[in-house]
C-alpha positions in Angstrom: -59.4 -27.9 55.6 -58.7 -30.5 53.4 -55.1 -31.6 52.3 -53.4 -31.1 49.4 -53.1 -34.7 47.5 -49.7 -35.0 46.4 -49.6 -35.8 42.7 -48.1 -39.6 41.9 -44.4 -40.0 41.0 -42.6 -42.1 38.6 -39.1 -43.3 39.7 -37.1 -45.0 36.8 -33.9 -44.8 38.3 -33.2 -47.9 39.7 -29.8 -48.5 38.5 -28.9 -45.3 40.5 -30.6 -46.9 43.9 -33.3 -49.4 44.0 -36.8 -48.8 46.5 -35.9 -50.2 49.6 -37.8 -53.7 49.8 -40.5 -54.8 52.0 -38.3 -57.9 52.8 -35.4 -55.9 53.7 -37.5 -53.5 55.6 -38.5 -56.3 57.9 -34.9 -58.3 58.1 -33.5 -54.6 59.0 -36.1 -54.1 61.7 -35.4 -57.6 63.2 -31.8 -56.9 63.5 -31.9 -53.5 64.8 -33.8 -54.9 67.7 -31.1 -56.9 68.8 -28.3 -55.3 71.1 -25.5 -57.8 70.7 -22.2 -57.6 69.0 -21.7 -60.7 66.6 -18.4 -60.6 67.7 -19.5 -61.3 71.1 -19.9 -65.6 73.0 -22.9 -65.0 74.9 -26.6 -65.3 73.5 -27.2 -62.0 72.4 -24.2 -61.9 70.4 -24.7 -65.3 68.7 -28.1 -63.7 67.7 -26.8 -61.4 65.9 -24.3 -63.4 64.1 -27.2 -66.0 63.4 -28.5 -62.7 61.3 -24.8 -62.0 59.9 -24.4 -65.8 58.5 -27.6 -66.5 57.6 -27.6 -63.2 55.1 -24.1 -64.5 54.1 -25.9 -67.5 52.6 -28.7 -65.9 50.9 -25.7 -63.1 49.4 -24.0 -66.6 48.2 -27.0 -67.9 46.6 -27.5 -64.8 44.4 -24.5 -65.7 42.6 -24.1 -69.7 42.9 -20.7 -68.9 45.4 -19.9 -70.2 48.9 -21.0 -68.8 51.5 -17.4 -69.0 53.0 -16.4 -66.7 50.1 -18.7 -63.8 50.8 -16.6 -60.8 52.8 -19.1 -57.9 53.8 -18.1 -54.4 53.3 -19.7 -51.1 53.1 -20.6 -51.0 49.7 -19.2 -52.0 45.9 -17.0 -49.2 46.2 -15.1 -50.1 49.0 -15.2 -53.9 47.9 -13.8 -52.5 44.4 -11.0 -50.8 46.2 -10.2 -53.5 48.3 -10.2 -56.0 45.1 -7.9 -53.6 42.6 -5.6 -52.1 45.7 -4.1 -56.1 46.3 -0.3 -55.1 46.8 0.4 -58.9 44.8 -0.7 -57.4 41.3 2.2 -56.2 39.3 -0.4 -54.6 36.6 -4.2 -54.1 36.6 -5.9 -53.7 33.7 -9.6 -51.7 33.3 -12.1 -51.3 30.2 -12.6 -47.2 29.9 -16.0 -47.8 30.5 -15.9 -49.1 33.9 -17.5 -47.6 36.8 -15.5 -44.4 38.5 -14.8 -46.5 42.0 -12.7 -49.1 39.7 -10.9 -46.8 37.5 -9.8 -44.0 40.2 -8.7 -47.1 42.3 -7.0 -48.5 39.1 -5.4 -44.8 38.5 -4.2 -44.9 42.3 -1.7 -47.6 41.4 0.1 -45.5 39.1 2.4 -46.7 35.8 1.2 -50.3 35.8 -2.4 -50.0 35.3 -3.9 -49.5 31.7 -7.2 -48.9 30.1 -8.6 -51.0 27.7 -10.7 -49.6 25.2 -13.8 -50.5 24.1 -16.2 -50.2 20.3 -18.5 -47.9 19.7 -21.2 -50.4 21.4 -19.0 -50.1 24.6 -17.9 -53.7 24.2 -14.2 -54.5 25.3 -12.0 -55.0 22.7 -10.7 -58.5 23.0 -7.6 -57.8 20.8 -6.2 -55.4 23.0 -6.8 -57.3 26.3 -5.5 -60.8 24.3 -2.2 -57.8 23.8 -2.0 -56.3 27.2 -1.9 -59.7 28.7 0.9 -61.1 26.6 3.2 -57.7 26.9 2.5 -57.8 30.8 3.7 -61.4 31.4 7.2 -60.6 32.9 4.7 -58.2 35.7 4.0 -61.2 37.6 0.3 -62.0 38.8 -2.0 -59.5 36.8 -5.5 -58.1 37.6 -8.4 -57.5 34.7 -11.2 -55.6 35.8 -14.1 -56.0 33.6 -18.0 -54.9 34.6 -20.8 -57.6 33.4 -23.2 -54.6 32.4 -23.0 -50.8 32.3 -25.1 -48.7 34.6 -25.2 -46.1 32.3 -26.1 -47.9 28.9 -27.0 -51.5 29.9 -24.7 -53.1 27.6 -24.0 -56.6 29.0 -19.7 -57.5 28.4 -19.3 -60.6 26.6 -18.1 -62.0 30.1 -17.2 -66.0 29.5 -15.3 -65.0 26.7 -13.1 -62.5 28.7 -13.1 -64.7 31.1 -11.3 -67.5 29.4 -8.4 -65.0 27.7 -8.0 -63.8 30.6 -7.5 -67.3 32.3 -5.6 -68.6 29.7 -2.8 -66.3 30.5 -3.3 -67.0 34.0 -4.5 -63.5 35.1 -7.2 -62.9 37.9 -10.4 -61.3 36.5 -12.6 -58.9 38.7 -16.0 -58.6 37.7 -18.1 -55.7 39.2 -21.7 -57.3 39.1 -23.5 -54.4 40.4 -25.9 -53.8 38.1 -26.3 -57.7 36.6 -27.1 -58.8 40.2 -30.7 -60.0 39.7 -30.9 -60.0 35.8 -28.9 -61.9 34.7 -28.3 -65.3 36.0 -24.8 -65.5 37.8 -22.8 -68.5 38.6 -19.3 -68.0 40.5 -19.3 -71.7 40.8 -18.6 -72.2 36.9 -17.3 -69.3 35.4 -13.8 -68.4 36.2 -13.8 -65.3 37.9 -11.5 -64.4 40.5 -13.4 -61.3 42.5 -17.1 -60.2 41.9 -18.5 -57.7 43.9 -22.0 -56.6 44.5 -23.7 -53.8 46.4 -27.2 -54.1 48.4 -28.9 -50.5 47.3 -29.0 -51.7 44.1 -31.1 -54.8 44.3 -33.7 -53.2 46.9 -31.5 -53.8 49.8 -30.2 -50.6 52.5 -27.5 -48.2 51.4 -24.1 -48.8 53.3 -23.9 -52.9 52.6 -21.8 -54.6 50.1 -19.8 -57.7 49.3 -16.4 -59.7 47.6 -17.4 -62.7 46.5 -14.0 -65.1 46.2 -14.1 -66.8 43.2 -11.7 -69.1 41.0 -8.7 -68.4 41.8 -9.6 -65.1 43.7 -8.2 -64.6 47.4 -8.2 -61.4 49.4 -4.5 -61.1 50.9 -4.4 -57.1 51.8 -8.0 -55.9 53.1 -8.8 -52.7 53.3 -9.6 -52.3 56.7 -7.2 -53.9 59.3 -7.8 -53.8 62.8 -9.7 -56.5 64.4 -11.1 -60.0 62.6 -14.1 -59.7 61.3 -14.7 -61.4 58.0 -12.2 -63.6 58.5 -9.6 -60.8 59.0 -10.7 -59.7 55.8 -12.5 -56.4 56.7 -11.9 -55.3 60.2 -14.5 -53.2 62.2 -17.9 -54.4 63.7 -20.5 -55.8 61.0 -23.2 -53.5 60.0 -26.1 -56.4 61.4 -28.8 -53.9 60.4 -27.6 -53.4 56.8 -26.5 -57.2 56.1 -29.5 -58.2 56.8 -31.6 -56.2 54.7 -28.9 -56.9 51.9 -29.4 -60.5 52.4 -33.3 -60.4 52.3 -32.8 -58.4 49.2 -30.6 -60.6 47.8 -32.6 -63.5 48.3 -35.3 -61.7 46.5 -33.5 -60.8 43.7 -32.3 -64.3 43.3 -35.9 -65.1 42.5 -36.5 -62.5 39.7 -33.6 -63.4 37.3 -35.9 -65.3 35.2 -38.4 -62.8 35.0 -36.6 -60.1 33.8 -38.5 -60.9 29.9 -41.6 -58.4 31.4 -38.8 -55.6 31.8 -37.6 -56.3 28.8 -40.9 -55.5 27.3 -41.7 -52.6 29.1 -38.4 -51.8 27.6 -39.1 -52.2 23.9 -42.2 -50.2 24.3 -40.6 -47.4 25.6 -37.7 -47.7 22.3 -40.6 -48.2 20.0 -42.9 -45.3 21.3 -40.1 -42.6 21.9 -38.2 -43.1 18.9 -42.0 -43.1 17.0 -42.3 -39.6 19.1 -39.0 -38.5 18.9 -37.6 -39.4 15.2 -34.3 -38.1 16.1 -33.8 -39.9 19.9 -30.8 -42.2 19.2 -31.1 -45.6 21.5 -27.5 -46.1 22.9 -27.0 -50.2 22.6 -29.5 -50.4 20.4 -29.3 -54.2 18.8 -26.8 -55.4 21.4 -26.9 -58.1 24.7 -28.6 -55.6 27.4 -29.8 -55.6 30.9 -33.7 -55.5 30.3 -34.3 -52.9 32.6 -32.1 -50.1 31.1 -32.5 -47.7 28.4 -30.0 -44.8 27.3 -31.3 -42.6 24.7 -30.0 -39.3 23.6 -31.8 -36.5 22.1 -29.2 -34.5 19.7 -28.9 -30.6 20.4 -31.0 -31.0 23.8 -29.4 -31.0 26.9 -29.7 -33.9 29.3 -29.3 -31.7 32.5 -31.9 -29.8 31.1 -34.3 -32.5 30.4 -33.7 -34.7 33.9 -35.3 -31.7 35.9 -38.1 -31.1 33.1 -39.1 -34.8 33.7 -38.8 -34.5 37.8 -41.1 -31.4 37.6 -43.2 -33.3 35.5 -43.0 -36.2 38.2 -40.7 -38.9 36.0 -37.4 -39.5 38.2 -34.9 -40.7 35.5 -31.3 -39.6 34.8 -28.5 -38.8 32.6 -26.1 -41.6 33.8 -24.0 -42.4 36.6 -25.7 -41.3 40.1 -21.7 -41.0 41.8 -21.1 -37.0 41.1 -22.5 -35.7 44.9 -25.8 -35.1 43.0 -23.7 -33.0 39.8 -24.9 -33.5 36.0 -21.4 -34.7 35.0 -19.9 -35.6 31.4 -20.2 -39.5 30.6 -16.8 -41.1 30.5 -18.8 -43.9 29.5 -20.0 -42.5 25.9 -17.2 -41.0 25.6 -15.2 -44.1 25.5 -17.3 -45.3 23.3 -16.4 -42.8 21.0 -19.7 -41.2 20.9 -20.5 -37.7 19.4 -20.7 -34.4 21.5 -24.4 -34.2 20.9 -25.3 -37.7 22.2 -22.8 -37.2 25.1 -24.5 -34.0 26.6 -28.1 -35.4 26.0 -28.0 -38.9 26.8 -30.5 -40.1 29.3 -30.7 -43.2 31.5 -34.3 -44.7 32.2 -34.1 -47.8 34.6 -36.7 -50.0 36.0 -37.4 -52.5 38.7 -39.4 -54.8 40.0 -41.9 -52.5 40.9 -42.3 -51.1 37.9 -46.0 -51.1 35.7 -47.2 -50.1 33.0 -49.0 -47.3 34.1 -45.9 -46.2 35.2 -44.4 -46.8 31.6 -47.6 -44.3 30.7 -46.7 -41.5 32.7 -43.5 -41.7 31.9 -44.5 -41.5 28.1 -46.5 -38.9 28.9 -44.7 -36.4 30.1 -42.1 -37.1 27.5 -44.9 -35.7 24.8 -45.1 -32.8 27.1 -41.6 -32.6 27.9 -41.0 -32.9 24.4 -43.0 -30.3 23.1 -41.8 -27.8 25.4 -38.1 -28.4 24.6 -38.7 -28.1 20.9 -40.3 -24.5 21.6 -37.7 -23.6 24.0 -35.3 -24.4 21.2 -36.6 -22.6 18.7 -37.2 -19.4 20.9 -33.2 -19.9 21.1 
């Protein structure tokens, strides 16, 4: 009897959670063969924190930080948490576009927090940060928490520029780097940014690893996790070896690919220029502004994206409509609609996000089954 060939897939989802990598396959499988706490003084437990130190510098090297400044955690959203919940900030400050870790953490803090808006390109608006910081001033030490690109839409923040309000009125600025981790070239050691924070699943690295990165002017006084002193007593409990490793092989990786991110970028422009030639009406979300070269968001008016995310898997194409964080639920984007976006690009806005991995055959299917997709949509509508 002869078995059923499983027909190829597509993933373009990356910015939701990137294919594990070989490299962090094999650091993982290193690690777990160790049985030592790297907590412990004898040899198996110096092996292990061989493992935990050595992924600490290649973490550090992604971003041009110290390795001394890199505190391990489970993920970004527990190093988000930990970064906006310091007790020492009398307000925090968030764009409405930031991811939903920052902003429920923001809204945990109650009446001193704000949202800062942003244009209809999802850009901050400088005028009302350059405000919040001068009518905050008699708060004490302040917090801005500012991401360097969107998940959802790509759109790189103007970051130096923030960064230097922000330090002229000697605030702290947190910078979630999640998705500009390995495309865009990131220096801690130069720009002055109090907190970064990066996760491992989203540079090819395991799910369950994360990092703080402590920057100008940025130190961790209130961790999240107290108990014992791991991390410098900056994140109690035993390190995840396994998961730090295969962050740090990731890392290092990623490290290696900024300056090749031009080939996504191109793949990138042919997908824009052969939708929109197939699809007159698809509206590119961004569209002429500083973005990550792997992301697209395009929105189809009077479709639904729910709709069109499982057309696509049926037809083998993993994409998505934004944000992976609602326990696998088709959610509204708070994203477009800070950005002030129309109903009809809200509810059919689509995310398509590539990695290293990616080819251009892939880029074929993908177009594809958007002809066929397409097509079937249109008669589905009409029918309607």
């Amino acid at each position: 009897m002869i078995a059923a060939v499983e027909p190829k897939r597509t993933y373009l989802d990356y910015n939701a959670t990137a294919p594990l990598r070989a490299e962090a396959r094999e650091a993982m499988l290193v690690a777990l063969d160790l049985s030592g706490n790297p907590s412990s003084v004898h040899a198996e437990g110096r092996k292990a924190r061989a493992i935990v130190e050595a992924a600490r510098r290649q973490v550090a090297g992604l971003v041009n930080a110290a390795p001394k400044n890199v505190v391990f955690t489970s993920g970004a959203t527990e190093a988000n948490k930990t970064v906006i919940s310091q007790v020492r900030f009398g307000a925090v400050a968030a764009s409405g576009v930031e991811h939903p870790s920052v902003l429920e953490a923001a809204r945990k803090r109650g009446e001193a927090v704000s949202i800062l808006p942003v244009d209809n390109r999802g850009i901050v608006d400088l005028g009302a940060l350059e405000d919040w910081l001068v009518g905050t001033q008699h708060l004490g030490e302040r917090l801005v928490s500012v991401q360097w690109a969107n998940n959802e839409t790509g759109v790189i923040q103007p970051i130096d520029e923030i960064a230097q309000v922000v330090r002229a009125h000697e605030a702290r600025l947190h910078v979630d780097a999640v998705q500009a981790a390995g495309r865009v070239t990131i220096d801690l050691s130069a720009d002055p940014i109090a907190f970064l924070t990066l996760s491992s699943h989203k540079i090819g690295g395991p799910h369950g690893a994360g990092a703080i990165v402590q920057g100008c002017g940025g130190e961790l006084k209130d961790p999240l996790l107290v108990g014992g002193g791991q991390e410098s007593r900056l994140r109690a409990g035993t390190e995840n070896v396994a998961g730090i490793a295969g962050f740090g092989a990731a890392a290092e990786c990623a490290a290696g690919e900024v300056q090749s991110i031009g080939r996504l970028e191109a793949l990138r422009q042919r997908i824009e220029a052969e939708l929109t030639a197939m699809s007159p009406e698809a509206v590119v979300i961004g569209k002429g502004q500083s973005r990550l070269g792997n992301t697209l968001s395009v929105a189809l008016p009077r479709a639904r994206a729910e709709t069109l995310v499982i057309a696509f898997d049926l037809a083998g194409v993993a994409l998505s409509s934004g944000s992976a964080c609602s326990s696998g639920k088709v959610a509204r984007s708070h994203v477009l609609e800070a950005m002030g976006l129309g109903e009809q690009i809200v509810q059919s806005a689509l995310r398509i996000s590539m990695g290293w991995a990616t080819t251009n055959e892939d880029i074929d299917r993908l177009l594809e089954a958007w002809s066929k997709v397409m097509k079937t949509d249109r008669a589905a509508r009409q029918v309607a």
